[in-house]
N, CA, C and O atoms as a GROMACS GRO file, in nm:
protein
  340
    1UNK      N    1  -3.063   5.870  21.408
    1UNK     CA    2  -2.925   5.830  21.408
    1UNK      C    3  -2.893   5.770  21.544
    1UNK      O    4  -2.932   5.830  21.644
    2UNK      N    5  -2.832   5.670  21.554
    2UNK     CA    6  -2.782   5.561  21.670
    2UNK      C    7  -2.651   5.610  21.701
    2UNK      O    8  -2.578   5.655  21.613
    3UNK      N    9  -2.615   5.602  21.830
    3UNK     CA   10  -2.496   5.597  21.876
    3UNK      C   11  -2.464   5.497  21.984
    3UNK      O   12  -2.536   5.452  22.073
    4UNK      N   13  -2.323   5.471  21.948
    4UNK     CA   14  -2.260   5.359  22.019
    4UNK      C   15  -2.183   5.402  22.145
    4UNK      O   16  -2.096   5.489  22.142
    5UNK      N   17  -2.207   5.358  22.218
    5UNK     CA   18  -2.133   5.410  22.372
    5UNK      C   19  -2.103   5.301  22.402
    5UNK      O   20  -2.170   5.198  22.403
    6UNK      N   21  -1.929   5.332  22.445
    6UNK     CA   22  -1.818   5.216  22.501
    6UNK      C   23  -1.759   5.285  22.535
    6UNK      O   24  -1.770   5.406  22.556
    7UNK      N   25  -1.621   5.152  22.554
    7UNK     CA   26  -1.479   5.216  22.546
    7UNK      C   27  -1.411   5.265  22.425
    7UNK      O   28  -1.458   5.250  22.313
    8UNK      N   29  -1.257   5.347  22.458
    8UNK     CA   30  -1.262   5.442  22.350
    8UNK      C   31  -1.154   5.263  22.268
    8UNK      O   32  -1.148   5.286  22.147
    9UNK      N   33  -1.104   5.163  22.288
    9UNK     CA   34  -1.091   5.026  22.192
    9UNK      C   35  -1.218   5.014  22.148
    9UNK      O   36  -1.221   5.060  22.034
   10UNK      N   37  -1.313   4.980  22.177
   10UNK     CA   38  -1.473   4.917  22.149
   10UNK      C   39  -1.548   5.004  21.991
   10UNK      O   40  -1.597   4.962  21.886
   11UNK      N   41  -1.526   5.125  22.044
   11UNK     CA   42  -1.554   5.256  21.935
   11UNK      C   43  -1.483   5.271  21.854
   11UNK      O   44  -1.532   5.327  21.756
   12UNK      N   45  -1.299   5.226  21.843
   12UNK     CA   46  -1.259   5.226  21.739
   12UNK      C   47  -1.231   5.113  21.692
   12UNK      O   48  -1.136   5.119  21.614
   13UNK      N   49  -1.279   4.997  21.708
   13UNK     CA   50  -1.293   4.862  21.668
   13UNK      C   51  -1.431   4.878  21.582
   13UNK      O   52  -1.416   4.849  21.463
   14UNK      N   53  -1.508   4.902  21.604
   14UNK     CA   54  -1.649   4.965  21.530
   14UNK      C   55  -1.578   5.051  21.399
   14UNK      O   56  -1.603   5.021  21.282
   15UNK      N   57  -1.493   5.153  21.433
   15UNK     CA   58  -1.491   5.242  21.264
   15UNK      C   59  -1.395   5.159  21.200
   15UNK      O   60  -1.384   5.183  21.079
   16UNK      N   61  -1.324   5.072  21.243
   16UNK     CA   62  -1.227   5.007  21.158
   16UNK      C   63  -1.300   4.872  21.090
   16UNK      O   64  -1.255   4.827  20.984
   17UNK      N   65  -1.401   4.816  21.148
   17UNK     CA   66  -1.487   4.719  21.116
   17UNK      C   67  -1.601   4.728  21.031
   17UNK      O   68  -1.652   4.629  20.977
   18UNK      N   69  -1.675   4.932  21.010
   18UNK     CA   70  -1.725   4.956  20.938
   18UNK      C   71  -1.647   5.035  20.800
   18UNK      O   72  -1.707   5.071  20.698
   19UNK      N   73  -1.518   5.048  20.823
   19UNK     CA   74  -1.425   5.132  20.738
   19UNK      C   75  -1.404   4.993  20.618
   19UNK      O   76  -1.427   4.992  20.497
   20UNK      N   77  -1.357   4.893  20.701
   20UNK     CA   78  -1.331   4.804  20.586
   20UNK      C   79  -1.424   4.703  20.529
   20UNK      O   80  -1.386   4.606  20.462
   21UNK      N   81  -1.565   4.733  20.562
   21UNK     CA   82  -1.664   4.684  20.532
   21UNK      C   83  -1.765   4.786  20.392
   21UNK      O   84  -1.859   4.744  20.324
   22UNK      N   85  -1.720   4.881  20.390
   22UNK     CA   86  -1.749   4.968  20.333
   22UNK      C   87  -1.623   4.996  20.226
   22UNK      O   88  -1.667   5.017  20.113
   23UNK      N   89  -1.520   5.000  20.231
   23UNK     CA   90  -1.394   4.979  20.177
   23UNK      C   91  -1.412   5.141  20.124
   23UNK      O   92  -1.480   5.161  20.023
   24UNK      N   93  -1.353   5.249  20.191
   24UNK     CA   94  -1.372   5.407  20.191
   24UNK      C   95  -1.213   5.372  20.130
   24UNK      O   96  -1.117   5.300  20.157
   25UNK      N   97  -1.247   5.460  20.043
   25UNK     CA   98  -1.126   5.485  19.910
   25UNK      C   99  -1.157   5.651  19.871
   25UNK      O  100  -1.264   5.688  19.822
   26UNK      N  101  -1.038   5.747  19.903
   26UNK     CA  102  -1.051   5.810  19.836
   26UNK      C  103  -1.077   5.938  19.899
   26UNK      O  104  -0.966   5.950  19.951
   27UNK      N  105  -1.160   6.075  19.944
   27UNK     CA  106  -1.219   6.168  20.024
   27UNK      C  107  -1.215   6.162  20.150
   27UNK      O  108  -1.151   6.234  20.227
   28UNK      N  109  -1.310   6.040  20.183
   28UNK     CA  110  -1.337   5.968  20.326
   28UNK      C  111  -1.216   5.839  20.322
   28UNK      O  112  -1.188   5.783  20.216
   29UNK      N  113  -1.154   5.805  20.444
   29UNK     CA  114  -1.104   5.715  20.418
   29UNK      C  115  -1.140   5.623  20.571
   29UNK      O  116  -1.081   5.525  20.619
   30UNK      N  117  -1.229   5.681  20.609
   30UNK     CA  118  -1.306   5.612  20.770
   30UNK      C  119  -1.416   5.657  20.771
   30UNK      O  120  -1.470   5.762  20.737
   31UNK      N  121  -1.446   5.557  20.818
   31UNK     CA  122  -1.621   5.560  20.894
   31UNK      C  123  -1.635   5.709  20.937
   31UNK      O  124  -1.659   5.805  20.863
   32UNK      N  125  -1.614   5.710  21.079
   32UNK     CA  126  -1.625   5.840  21.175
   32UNK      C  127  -1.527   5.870  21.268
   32UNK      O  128  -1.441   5.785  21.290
   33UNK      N  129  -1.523   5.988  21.331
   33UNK     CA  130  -1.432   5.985  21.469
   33UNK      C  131  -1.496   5.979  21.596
   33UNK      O  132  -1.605   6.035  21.605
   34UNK      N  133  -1.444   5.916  21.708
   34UNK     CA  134  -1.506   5.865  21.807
   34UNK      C  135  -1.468   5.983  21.906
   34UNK      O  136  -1.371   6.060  21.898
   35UNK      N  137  -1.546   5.980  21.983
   35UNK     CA  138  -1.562   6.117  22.098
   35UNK      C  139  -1.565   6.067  22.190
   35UNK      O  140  -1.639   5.972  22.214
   36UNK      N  141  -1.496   6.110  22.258
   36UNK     CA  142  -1.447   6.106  22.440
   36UNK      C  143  -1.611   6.204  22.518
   36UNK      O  144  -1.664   6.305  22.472
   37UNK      N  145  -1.637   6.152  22.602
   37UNK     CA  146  -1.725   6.219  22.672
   37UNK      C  147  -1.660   6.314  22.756
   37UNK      O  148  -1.544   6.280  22.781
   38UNK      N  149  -1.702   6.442  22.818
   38UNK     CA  150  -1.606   6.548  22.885
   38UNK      C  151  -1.569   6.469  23.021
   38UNK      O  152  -1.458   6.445  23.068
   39UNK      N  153  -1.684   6.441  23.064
   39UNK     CA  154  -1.629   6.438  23.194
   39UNK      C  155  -1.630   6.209  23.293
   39UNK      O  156  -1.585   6.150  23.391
   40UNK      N  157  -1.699   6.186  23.190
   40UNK     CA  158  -1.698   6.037  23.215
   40UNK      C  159  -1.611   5.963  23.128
   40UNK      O  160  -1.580   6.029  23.029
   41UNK      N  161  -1.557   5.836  23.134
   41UNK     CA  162  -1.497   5.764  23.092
   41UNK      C  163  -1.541   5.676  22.988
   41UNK      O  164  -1.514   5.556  22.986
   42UNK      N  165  -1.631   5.753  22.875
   42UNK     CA  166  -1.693   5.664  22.815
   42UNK      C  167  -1.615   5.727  22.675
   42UNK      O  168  -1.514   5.797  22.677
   43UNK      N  169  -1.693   5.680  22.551
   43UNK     CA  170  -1.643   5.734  22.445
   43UNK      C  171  -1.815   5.687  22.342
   43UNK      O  172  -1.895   5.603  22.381
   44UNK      N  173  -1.828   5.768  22.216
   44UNK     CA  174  -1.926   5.733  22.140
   44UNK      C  175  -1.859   5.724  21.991
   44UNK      O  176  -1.740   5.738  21.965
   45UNK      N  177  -1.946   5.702  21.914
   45UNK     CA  178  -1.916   5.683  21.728
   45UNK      C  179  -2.068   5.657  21.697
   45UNK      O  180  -2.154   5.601  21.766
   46UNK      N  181  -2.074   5.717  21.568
   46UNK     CA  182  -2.249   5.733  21.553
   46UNK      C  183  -2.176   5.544  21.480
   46UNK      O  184  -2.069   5.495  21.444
   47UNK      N  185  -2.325   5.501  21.497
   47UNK     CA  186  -2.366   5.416  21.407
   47UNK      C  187  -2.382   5.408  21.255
   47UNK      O  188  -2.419   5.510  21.198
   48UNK      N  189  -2.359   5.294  21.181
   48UNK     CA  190  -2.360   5.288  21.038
   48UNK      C  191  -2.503   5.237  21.038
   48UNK      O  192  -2.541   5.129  21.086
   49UNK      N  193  -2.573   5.325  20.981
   49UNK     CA  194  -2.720   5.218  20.998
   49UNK      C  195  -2.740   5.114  20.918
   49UNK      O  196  -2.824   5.040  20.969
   50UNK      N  197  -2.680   5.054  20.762
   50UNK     CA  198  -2.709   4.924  20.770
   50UNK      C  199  -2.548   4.814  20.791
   50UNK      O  200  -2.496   4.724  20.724
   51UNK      N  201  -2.517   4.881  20.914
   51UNK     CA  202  -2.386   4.775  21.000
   51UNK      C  203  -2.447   4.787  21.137
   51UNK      O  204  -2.372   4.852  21.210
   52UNK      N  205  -2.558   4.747  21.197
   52UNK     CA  206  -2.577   4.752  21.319
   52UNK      C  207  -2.503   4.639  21.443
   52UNK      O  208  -2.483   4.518  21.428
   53UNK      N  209  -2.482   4.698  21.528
   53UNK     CA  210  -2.415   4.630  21.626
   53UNK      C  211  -2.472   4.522  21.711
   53UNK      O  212  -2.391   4.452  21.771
   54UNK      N  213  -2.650   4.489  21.730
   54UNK     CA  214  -2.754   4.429  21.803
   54UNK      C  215  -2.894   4.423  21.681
   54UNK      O  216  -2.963   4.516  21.638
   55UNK      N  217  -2.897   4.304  21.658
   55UNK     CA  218  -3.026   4.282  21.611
   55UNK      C  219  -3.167   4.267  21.680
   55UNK      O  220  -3.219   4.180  21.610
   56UNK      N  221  -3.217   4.286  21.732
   56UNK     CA  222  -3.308   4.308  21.908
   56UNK      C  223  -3.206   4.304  22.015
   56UNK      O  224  -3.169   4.412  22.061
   57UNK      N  225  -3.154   4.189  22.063
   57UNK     CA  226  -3.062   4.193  22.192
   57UNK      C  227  -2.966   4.086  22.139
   57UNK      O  228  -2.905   4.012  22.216
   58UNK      N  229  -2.955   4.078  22.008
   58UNK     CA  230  -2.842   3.981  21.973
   58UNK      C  231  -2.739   4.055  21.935
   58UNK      O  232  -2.755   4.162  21.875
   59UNK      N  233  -2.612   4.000  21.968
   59UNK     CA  234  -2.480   4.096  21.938
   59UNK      C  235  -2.454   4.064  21.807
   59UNK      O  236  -2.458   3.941  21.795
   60UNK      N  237  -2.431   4.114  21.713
   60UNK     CA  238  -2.401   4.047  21.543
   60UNK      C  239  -2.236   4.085  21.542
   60UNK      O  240  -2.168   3.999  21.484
   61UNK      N  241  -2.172   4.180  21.587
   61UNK     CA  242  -2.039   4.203  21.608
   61UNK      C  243  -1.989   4.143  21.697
   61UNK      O  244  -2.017   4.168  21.815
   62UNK      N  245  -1.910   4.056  21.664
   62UNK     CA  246  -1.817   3.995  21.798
   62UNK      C  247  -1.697   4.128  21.865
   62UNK      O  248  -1.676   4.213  21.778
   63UNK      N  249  -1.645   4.146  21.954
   63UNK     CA  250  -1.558   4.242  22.001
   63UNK      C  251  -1.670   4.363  22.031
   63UNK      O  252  -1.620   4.472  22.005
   64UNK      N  253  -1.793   4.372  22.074
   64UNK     CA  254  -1.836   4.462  22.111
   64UNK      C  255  -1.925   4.428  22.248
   64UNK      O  256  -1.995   4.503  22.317
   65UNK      N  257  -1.902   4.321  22.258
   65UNK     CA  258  -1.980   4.288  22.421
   65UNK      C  259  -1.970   4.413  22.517
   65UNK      O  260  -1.874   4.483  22.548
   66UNK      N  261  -2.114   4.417  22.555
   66UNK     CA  262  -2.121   4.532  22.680
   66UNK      C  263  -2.158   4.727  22.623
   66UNK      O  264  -2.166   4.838  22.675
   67UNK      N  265  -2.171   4.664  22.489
   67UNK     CA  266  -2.168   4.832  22.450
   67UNK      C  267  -2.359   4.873  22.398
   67UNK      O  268  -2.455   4.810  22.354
   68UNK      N  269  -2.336   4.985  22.430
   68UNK     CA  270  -2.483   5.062  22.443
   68UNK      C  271  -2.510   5.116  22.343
   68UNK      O  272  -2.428   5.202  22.311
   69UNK      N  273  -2.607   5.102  22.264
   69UNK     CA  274  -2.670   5.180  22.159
   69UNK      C  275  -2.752   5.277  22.138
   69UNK      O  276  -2.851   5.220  22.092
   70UNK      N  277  -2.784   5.436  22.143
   70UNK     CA  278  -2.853   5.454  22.200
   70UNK      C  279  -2.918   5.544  22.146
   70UNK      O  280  -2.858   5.649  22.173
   71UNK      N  281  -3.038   5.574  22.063
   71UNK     CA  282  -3.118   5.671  21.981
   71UNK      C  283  -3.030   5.787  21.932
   71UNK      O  284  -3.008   5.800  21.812
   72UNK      N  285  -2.977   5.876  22.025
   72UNK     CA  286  -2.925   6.008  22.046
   72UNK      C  287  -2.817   6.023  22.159
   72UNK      O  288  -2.788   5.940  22.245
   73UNK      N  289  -2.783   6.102  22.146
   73UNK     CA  290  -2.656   6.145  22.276
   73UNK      C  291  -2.740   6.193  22.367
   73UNK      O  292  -2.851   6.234  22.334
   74UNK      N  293  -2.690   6.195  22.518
   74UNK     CA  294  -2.775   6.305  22.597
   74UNK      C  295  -2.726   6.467  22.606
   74UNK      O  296  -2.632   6.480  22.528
   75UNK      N  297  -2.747   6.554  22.653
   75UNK     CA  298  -2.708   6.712  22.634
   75UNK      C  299  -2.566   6.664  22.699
   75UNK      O  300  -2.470   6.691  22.626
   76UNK      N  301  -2.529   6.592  22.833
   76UNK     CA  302  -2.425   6.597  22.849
   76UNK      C  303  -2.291   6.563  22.797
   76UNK      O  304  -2.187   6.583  22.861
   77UNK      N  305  -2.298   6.498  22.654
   77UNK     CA  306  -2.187   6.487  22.566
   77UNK      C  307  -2.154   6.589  22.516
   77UNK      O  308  -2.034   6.594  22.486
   78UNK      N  309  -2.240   6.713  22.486
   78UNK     CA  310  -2.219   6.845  22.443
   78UNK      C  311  -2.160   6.927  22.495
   78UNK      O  312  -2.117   7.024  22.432
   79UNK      N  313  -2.137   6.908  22.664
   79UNK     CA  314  -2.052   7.052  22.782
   79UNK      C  315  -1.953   7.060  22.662
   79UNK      O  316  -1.920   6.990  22.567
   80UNK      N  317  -1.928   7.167  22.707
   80UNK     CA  318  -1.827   7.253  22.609
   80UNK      C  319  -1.720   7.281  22.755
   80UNK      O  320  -1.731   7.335  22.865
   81UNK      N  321  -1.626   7.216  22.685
   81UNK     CA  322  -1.472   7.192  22.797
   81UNK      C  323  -1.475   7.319  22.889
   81UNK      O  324  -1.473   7.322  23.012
   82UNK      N  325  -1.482   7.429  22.796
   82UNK     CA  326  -1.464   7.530  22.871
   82UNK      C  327  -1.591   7.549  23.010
   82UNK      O  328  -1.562   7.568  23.128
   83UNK      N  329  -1.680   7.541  22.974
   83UNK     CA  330  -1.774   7.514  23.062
   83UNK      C  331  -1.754   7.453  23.240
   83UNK      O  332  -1.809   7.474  23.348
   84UNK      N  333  -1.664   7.387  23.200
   84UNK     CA  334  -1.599   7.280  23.320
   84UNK      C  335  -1.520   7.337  23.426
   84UNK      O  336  -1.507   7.302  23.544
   85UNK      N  337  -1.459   7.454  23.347
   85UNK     CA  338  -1.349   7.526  23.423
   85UNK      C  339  -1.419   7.644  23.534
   85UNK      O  340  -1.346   7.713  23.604
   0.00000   0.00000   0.00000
């Protein structure tokens, strides 16, 4: 499973672009929810695997310039808030 790392516009430009590409009626009515990282300024949304964002290093989504794709999360998307304190 792929994940997309951006900004938290970039990530929800992605579920609204795979929401109505998919046309979710009904149970689901979106893709996914996008996650704030704890302590950096980034945000993620898993990937739709057949809506990919880069075909080798080509962008196929316009409005996503600059965003990272990336196998897996690292452990540090996981701190648990409380952790921080």
């Amino acid at each position: 499973m792929n994940y997309i790392i951006g900004t938290k516009e970039q990530c929800e430009f992605y579920n609204a672009h795979v929401t109505e590409l998919k046309k979710y009626n009904g149970v689901t009515m979106k893709w996914a929810e996008a996650k704030k990282h704890p302590t950096k300024d980034l945000w993620s949304i898993v990937e739709e695997p057949t809506i990919p964002v880069y075909d080798e290093s080509e962008l196929l989504i316009e409005g996503l310039e600059g965003v990272e794709v990336i196998e897996r999360l690292l452990e540090d998307w996981t701190i648990d808030e409380l952790e921080l304190i």
